[in-house]
VOMARLO-977781 format. One record per residue: x, y, z of N, C-alpha, C, CB in turn; residue number from 1. Coordinates in steps of 0.05 Angstrom, whole numbers, m for minus. Glycine has a CB too. Layout:
VOMARLO-977781
rec n_u: X	n_v: Y	n_w: Z	ca_u: X	ca_v: Y	ca_w: Z	c_u: X	c_v: Y	c_w: Z	cb_u: X	cb_v: Y	cb_w: Z	n: NUM
...
end
This chain:
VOMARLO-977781
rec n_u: 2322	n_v: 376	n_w: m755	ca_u: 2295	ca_v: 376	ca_w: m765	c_u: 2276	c_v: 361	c_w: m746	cb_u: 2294	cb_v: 363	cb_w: m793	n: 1
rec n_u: 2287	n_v: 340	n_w: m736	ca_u: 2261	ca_v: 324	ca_w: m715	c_u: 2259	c_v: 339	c_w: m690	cb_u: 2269	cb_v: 290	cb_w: m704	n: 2
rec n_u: 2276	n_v: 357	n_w: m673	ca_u: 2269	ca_v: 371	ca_w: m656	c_u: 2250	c_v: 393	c_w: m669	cb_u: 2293	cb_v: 378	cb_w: m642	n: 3
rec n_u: 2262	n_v: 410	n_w: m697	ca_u: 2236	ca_v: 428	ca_w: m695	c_u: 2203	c_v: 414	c_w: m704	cb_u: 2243	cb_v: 455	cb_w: m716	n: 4
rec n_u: 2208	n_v: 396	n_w: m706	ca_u: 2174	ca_v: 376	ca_w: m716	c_u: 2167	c_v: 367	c_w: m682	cb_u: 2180	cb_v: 334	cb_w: m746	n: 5
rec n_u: 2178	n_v: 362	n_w: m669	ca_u: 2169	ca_v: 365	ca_w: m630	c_u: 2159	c_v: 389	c_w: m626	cb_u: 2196	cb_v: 364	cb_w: m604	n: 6
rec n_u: 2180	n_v: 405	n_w: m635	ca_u: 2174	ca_v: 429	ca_w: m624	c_u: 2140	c_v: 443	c_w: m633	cb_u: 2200	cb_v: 447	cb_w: m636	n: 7
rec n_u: 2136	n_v: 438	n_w: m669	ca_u: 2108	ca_v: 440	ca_w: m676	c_u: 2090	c_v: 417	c_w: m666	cb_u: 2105	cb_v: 442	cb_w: m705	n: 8
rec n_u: 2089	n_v: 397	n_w: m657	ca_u: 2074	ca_v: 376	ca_w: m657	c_u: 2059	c_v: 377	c_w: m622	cb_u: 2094	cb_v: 348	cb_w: m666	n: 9
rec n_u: 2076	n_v: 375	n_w: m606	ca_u: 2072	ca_v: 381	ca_w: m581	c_u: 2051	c_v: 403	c_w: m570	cb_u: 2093	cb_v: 386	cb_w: m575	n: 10
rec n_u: 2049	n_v: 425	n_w: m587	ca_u: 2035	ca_v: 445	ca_w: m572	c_u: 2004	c_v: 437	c_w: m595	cb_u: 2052	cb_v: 484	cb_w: m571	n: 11
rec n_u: 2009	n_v: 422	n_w: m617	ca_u: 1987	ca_v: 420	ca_w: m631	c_u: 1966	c_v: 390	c_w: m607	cb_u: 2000	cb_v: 411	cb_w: m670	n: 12
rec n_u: 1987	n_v: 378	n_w: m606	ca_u: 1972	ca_v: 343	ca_w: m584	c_u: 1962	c_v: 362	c_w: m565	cb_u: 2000	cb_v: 310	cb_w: m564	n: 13
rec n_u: 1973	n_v: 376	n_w: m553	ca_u: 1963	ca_v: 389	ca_w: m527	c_u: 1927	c_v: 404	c_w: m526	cb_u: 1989	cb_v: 416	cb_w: m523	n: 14
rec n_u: 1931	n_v: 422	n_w: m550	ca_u: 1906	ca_v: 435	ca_w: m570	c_u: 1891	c_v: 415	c_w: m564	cb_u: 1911	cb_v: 440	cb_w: m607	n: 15
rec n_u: 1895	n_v: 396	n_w: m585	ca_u: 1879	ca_v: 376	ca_w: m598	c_u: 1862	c_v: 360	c_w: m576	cb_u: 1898	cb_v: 357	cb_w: m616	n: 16
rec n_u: 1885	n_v: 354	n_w: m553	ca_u: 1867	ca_v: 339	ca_w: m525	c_u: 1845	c_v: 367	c_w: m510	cb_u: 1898	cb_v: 327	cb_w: m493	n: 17
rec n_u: 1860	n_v: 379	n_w: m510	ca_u: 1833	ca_v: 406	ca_w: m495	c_u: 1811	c_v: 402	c_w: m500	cb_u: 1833	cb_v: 436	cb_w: m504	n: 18
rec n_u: 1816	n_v: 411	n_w: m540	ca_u: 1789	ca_v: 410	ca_w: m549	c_u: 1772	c_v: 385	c_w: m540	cb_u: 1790	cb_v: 411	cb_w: m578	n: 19
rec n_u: 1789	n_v: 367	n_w: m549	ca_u: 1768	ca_v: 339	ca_w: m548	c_u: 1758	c_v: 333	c_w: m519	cb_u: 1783	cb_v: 308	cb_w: m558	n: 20
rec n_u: 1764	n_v: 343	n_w: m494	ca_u: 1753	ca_v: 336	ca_w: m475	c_u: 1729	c_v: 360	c_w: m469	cb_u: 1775	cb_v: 330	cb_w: m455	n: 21
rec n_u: 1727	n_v: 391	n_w: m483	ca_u: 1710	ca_v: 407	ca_w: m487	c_u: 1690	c_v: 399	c_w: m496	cb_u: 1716	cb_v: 423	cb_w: m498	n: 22
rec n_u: 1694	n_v: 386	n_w: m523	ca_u: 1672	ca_v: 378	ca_w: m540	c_u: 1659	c_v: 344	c_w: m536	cb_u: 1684	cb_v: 382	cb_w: m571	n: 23
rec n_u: 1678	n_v: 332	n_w: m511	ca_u: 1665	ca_v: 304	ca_w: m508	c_u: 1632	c_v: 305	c_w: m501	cb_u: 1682	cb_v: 289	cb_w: m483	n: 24
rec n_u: 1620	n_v: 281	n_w: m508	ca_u: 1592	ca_v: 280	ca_w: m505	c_u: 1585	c_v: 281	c_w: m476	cb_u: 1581	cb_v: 256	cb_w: m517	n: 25
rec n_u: 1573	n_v: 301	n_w: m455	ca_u: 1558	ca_v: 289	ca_w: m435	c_u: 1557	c_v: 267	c_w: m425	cb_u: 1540	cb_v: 292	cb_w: m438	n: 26
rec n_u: 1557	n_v: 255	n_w: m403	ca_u: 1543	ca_v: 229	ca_w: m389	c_u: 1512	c_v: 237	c_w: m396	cb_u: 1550	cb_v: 225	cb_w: m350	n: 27
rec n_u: 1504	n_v: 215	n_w: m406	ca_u: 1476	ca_v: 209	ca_w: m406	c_u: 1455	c_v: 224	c_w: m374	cb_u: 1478	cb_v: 172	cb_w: m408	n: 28
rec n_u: 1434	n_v: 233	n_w: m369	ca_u: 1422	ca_v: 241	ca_w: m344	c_u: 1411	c_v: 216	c_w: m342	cb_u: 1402	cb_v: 267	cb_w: m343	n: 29
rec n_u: 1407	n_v: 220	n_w: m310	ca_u: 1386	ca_v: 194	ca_w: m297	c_u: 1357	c_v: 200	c_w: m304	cb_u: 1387	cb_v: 192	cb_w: m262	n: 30
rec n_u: 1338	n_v: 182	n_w: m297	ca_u: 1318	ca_v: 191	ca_w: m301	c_u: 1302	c_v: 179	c_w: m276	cb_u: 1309	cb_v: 186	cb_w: m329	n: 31
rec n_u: 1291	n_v: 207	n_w: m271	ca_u: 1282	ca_v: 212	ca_w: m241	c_u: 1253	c_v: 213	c_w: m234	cb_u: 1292	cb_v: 238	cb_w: m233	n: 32
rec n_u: 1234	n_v: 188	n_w: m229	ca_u: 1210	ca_v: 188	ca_w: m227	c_u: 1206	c_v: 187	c_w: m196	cb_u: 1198	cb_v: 167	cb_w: m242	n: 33
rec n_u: 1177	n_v: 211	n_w: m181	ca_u: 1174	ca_v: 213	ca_w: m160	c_u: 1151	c_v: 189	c_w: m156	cb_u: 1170	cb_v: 239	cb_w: m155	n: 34
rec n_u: 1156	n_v: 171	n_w: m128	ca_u: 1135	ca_v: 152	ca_w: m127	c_u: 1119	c_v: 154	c_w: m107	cb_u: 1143	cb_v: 129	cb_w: m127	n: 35
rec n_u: 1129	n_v: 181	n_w: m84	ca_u: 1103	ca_v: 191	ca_w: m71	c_u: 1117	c_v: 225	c_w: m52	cb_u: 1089	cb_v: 159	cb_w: m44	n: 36
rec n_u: 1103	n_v: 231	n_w: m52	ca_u: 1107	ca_v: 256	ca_w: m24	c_u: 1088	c_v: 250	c_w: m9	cb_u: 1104	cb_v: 289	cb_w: m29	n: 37
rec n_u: 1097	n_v: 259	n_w: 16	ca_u: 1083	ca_v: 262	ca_w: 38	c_u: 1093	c_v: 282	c_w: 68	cb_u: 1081	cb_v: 235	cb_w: 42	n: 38
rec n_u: 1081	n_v: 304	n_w: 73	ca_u: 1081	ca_v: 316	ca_w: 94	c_u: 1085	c_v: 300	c_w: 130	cb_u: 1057	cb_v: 329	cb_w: 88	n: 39
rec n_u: 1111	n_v: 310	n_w: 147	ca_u: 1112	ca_v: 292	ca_w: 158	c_u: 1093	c_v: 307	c_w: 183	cb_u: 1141	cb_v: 280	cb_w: 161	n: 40
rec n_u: 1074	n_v: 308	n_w: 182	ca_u: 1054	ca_v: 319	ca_w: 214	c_u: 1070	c_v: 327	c_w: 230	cb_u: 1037	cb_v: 297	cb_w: 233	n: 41
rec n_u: 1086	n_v: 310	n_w: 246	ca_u: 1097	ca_v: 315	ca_w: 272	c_u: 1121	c_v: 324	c_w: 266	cb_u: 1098	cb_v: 292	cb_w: 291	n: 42
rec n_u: 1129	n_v: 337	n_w: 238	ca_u: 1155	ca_v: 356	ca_w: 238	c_u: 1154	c_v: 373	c_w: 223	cb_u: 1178	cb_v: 345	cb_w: 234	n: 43
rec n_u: 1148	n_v: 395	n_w: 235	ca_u: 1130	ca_v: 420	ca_w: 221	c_u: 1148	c_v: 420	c_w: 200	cb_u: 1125	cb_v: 452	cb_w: 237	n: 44
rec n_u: 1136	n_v: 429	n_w: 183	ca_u: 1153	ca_v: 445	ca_w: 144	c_u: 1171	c_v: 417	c_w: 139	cb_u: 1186	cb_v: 489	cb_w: 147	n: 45
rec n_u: 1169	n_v: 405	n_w: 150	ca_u: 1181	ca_v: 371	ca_w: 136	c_u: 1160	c_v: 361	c_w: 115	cb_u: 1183	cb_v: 342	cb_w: 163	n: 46
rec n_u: 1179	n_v: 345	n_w: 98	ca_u: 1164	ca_v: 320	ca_w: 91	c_u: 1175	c_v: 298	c_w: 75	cb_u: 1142	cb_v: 327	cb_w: 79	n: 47
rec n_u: 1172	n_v: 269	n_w: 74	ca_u: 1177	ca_v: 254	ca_w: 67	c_u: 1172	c_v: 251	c_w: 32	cb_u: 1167	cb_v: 240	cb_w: 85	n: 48
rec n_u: 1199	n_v: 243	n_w: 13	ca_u: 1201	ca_v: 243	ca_w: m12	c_u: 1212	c_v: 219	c_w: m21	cb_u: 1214	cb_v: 264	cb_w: m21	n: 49
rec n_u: 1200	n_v: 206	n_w: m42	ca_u: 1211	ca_v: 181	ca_w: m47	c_u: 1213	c_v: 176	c_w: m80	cb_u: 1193	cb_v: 160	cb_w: m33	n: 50
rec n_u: 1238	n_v: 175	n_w: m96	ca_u: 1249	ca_v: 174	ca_w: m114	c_u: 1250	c_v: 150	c_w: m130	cb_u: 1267	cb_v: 183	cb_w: m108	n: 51
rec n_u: 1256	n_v: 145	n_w: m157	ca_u: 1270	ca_v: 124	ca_w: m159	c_u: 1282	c_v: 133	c_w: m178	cb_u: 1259	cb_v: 100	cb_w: m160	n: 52
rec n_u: 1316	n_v: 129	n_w: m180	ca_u: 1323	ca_v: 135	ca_w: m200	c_u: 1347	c_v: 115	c_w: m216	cb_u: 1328	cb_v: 160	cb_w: m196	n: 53
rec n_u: 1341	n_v: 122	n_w: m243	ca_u: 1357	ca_v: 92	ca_w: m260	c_u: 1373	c_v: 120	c_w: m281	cb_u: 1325	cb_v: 58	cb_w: m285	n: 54
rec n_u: 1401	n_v: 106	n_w: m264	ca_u: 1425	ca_v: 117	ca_w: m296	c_u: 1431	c_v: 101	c_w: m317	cb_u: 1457	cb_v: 124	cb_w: m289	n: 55
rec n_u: 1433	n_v: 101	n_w: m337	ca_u: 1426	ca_v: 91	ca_w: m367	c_u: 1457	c_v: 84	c_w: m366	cb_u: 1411	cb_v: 116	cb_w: m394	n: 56
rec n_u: 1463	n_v: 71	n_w: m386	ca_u: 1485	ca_v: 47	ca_w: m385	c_u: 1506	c_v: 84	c_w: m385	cb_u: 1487	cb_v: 13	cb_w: m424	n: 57
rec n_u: 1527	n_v: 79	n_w: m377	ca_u: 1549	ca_v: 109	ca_w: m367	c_u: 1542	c_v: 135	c_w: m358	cb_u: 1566	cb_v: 121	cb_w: m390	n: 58
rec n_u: 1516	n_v: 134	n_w: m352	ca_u: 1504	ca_v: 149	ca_w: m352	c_u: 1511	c_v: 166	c_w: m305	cb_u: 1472	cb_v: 132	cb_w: m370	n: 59
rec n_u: 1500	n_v: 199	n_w: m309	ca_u: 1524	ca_v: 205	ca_w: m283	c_u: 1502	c_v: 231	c_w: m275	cb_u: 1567	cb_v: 215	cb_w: m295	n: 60
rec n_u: 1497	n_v: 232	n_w: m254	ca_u: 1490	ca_v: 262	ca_w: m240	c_u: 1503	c_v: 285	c_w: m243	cb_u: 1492	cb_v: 260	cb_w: m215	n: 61
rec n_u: 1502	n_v: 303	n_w: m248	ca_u: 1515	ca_v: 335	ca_w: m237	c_u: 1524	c_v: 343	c_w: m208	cb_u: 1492	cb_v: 357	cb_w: m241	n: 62
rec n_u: 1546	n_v: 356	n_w: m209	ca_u: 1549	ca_v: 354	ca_w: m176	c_u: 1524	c_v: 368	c_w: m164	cb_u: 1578	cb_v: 372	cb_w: m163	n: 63
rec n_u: 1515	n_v: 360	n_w: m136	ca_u: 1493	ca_v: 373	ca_w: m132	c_u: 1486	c_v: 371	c_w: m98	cb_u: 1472	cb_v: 360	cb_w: m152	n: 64
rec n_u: 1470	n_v: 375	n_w: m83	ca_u: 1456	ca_v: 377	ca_w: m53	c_u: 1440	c_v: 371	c_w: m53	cb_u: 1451	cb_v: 395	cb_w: m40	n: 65
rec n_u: 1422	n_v: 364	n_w: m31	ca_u: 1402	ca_v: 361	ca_w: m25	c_u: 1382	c_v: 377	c_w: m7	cb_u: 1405	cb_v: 345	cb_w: m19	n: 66
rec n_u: 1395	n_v: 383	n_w: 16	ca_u: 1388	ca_v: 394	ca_w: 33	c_u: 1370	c_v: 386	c_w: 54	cb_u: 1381	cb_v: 409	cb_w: 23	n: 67
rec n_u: 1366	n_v: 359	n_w: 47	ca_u: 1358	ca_v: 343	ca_w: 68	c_u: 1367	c_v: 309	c_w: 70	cb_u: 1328	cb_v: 346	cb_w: 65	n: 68
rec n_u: 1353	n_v: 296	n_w: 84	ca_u: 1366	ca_v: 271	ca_w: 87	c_u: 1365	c_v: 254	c_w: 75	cb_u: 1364	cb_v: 261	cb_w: 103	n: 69
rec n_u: 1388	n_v: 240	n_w: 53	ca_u: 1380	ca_v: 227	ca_w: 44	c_u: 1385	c_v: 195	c_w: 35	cb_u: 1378	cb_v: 241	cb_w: 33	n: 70
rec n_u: 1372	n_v: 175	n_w: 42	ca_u: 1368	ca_v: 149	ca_w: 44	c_u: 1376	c_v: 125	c_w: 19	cb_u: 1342	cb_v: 150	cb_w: 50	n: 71
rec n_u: 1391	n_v: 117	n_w: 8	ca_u: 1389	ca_v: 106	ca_w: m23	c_u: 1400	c_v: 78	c_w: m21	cb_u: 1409	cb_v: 124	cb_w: m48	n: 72
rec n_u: 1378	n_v: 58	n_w: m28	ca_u: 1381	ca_v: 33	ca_w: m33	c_u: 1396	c_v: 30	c_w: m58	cb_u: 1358	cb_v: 20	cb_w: m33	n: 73
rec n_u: 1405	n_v: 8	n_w: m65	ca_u: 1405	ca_v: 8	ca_w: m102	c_u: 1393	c_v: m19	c_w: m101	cb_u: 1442	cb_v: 10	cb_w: m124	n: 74
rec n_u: 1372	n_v: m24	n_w: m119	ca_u: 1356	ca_v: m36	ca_w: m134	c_u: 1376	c_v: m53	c_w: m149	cb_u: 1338	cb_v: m18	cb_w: m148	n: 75
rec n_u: 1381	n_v: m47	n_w: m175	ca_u: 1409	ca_v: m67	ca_w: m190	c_u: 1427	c_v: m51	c_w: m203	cb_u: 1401	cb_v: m89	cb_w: m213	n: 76
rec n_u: 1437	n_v: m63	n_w: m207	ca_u: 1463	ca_v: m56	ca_w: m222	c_u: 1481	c_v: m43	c_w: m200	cb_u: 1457	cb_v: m34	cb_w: m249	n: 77
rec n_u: 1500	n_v: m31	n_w: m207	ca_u: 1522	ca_v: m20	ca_w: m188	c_u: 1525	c_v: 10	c_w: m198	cb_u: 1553	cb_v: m38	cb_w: m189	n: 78
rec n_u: 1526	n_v: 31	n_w: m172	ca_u: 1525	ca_v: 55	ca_w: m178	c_u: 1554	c_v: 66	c_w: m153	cb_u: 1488	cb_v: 67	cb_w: m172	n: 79
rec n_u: 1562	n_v: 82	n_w: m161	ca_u: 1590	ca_v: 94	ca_w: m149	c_u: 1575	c_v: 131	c_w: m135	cb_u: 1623	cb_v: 97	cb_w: m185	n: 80
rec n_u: 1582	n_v: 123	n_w: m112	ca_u: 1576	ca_v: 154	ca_w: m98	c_u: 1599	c_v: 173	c_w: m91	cb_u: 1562	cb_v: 150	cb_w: m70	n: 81
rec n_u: 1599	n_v: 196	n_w: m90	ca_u: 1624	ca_v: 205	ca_w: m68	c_u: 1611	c_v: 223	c_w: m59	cb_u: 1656	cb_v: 214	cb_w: m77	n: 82
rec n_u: 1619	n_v: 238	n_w: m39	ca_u: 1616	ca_v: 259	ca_w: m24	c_u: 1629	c_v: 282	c_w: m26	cb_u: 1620	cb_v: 254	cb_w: m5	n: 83
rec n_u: 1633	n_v: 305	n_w: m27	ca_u: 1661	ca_v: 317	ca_w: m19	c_u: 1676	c_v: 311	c_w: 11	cb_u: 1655	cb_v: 349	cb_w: m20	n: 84
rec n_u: 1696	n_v: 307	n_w: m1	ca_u: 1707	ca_v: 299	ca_w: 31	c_u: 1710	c_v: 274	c_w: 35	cb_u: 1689	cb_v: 306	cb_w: 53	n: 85
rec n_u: 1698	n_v: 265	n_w: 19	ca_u: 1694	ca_v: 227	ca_w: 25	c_u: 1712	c_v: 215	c_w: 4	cb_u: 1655	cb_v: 212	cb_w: 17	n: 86
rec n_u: 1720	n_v: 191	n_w: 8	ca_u: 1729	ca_v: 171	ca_w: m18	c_u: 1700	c_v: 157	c_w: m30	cb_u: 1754	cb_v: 141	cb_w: m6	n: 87
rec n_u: 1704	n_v: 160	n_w: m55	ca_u: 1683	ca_v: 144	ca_w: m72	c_u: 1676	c_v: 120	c_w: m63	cb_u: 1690	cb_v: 139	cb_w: m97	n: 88
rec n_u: 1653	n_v: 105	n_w: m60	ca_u: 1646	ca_v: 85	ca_w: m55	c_u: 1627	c_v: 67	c_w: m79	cb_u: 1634	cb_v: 90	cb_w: m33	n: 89
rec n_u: 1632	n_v: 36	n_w: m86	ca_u: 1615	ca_v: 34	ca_w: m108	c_u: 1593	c_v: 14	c_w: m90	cb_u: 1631	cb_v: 20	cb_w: m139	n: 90
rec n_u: 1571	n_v: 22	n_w: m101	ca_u: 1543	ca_v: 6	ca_w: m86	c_u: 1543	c_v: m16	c_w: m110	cb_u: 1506	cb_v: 30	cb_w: m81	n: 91
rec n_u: 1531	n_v: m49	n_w: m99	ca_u: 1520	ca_v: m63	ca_w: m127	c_u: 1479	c_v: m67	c_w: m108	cb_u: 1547	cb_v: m107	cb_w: m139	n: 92
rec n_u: 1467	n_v: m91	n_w: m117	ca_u: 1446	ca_v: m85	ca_w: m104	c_u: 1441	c_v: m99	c_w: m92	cb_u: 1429	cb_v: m80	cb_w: m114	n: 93
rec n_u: 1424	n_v: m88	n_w: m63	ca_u: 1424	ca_v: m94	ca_w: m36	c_u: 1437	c_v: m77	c_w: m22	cb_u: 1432	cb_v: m117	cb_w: m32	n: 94
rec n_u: 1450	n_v: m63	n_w: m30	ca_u: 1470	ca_v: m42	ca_w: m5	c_u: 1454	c_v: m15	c_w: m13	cb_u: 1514	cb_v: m39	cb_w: m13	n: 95
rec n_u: 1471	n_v: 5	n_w: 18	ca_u: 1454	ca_v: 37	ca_w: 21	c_u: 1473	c_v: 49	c_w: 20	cb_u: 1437	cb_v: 47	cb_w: 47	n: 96
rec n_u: 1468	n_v: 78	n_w: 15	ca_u: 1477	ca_v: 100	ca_w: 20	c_u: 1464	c_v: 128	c_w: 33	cb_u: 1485	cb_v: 102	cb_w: 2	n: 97
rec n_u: 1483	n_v: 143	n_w: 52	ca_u: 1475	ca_v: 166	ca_w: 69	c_u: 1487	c_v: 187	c_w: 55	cb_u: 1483	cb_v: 165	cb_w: 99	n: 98
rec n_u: 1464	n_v: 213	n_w: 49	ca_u: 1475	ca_v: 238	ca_w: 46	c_u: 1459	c_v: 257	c_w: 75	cb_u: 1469	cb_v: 250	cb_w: 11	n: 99
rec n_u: 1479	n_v: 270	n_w: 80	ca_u: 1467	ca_v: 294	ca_w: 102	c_u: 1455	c_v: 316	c_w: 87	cb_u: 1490	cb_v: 309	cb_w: 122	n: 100
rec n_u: 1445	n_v: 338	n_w: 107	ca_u: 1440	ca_v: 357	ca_w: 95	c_u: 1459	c_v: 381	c_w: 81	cb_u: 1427	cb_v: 364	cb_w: 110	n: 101
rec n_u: 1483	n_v: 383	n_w: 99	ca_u: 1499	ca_v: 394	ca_w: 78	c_u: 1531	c_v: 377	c_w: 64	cb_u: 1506	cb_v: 422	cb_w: 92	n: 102
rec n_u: 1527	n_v: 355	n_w: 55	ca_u: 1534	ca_v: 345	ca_w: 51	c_u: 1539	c_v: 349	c_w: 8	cb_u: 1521	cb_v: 329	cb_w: 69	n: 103
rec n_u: 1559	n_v: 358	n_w: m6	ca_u: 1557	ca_v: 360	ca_w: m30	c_u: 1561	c_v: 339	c_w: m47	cb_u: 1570	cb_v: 378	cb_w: m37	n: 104
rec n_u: 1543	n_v: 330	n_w: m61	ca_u: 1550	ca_v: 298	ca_w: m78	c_u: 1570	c_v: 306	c_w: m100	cb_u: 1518	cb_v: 282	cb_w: m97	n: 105
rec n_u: 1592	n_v: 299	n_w: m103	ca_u: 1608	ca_v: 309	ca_w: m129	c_u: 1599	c_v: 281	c_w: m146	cb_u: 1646	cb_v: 315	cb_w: m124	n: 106
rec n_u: 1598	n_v: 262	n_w: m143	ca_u: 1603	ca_v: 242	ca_w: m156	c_u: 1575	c_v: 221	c_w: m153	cb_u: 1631	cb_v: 232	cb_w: m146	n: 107
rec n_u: 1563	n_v: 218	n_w: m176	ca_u: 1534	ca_v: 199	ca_w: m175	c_u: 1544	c_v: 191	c_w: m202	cb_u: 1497	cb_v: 215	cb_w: m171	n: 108
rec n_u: 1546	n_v: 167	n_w: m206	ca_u: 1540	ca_v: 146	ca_w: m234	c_u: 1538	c_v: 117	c_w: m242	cb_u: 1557	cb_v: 149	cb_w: m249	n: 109
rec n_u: 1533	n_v: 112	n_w: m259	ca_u: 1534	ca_v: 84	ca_w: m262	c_u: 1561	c_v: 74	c_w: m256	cb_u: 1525	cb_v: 77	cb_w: m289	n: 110
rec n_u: 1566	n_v: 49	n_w: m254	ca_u: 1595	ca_v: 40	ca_w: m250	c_u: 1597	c_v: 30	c_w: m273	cb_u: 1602	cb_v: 21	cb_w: m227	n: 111
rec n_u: 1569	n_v: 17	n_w: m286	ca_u: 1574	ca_v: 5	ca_w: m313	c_u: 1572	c_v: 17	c_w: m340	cb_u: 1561	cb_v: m14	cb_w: m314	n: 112
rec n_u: 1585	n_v: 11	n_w: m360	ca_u: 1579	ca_v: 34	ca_w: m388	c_u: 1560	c_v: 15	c_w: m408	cb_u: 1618	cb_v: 46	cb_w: m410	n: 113
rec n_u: 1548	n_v: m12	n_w: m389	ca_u: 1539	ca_v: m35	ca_w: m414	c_u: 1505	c_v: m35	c_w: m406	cb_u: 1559	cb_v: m76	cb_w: m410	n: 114
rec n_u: 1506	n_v: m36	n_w: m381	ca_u: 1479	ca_v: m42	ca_w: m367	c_u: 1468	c_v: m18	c_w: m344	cb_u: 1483	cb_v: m70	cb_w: m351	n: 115
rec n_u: 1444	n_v: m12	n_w: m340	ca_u: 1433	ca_v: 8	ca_w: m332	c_u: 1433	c_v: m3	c_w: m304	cb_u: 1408	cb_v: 15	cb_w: m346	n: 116
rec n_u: 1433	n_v: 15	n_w: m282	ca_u: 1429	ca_v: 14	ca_w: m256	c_u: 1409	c_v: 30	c_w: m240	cb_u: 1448	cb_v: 18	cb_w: m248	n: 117
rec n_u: 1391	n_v: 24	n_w: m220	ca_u: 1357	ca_v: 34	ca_w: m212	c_u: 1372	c_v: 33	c_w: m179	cb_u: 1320	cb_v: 6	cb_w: m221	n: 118
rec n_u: 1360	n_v: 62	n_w: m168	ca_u: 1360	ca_v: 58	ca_w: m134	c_u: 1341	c_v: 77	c_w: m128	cb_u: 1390	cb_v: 65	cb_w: m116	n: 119
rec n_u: 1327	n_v: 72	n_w: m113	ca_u: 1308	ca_v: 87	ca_w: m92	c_u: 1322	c_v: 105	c_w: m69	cb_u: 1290	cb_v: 65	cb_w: m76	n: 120
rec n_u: 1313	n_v: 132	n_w: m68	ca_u: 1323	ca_v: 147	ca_w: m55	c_u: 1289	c_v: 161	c_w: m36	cb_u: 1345	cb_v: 166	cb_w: m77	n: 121
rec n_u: 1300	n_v: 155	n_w: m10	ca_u: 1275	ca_v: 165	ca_w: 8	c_u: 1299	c_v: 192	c_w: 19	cb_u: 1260	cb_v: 136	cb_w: 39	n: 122
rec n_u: 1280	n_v: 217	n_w: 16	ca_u: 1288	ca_v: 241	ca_w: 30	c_u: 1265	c_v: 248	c_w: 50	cb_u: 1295	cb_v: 265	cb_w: 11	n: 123
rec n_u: 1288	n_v: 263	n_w: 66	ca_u: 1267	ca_v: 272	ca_w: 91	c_u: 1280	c_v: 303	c_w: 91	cb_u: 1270	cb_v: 251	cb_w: 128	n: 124
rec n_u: 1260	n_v: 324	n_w: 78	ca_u: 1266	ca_v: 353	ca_w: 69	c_u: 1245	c_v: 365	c_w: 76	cb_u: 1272	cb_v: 358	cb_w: 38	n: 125
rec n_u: 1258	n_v: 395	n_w: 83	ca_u: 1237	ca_v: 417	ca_w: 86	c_u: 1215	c_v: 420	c_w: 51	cb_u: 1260	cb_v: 451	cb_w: 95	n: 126
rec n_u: 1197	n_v: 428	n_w: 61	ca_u: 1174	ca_v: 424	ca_w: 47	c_u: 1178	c_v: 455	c_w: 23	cb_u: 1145	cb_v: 423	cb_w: 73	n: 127
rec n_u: 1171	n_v: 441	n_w: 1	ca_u: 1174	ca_v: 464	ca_w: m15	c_u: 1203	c_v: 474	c_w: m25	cb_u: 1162	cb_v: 484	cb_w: 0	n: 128
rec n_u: 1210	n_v: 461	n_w: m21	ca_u: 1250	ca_v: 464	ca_w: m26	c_u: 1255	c_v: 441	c_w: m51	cb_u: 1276	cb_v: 450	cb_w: 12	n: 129
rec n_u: 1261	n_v: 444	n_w: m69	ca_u: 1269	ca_v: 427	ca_w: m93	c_u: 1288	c_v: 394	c_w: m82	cb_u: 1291	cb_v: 451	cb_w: m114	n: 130
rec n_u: 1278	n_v: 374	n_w: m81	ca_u: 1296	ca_v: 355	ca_w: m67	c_u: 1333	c_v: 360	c_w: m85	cb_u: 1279	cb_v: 317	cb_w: m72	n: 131
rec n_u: 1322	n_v: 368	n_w: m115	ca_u: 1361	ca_v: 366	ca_w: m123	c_u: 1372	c_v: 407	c_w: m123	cb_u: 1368	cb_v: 344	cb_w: m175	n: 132
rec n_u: 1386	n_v: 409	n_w: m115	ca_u: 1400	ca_v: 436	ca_w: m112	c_u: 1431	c_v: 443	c_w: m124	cb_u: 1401	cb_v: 440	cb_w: m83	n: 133
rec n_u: 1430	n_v: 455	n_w: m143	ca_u: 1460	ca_v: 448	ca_w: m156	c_u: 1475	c_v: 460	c_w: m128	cb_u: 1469	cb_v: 468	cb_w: m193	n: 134
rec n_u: 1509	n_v: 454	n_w: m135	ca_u: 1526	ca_v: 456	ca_w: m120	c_u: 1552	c_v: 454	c_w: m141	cb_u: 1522	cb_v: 436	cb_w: m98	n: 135
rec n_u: 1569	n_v: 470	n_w: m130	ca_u: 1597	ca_v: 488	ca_w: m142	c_u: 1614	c_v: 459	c_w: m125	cb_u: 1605	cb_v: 534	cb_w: m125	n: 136
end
């Protein structure tokens, strides 16, 4: 009798975890205020973009691109980057981070699930091109 109650129980835990990682809540989005653009003159269809963005206490990016260069202080708290290709790195504040142009971010989030974290991101992108670009 206790092997056939494994036998039903097992494929039900299995179910039961699927679902719940289907139906888990989202990471919270960052919230992404622009604090200036600017056209760079001396590099045609360029221009200079400057961000600031704060992830909310667990809160995590979508994988995504840029398509241009991009520059990121962190302000406070501690935020975790990766690259494809790269090992994850966690930033706290005072430290930077580099994305290239084709460079795919899999991994942007808070490190913390209690307290919110803020970093400034300066891009240097062709003009008229969305600074975030999803990515597979």
């Amino acid at each position: 009798m206790e092997v056939a109650m494994e036998k039903i129980i097992l494929p039900i835990a299995i179910a039961a975890c699927a679902l719940a990682a289907q139906f888990a809540p989202a990471a919270p989005p960052p919230d992404v205020k622009e604090i200036m653009s600017k056209p760079l003159t001396d590099i045609p269809g360029k221009e200079g973009l400057v961000l600031t963005v704060t992830y909310p206490p667990g809160g995590a990016d979508q994988i995504h691109r840029h398509d241009a260069h991009a520059f990121v202080y962190v302000l406070e708290g501690s935020i975790v980057m990766q690259l494809r290709g790269a090992e994850p790195v966690t930033l706290k504040a005072g430290e930077g981070f580099y994305e290239g142009p084709d460079d795919v971010h899999i991994v942007g989030r808070n490190a913390s699930d209690s307290k919110p974290a803020k970093f400034v991101v300066f891009l240097v992108k062709k003009q008229g091109v969305p600074a975030l670009l999803p990515a597979k």
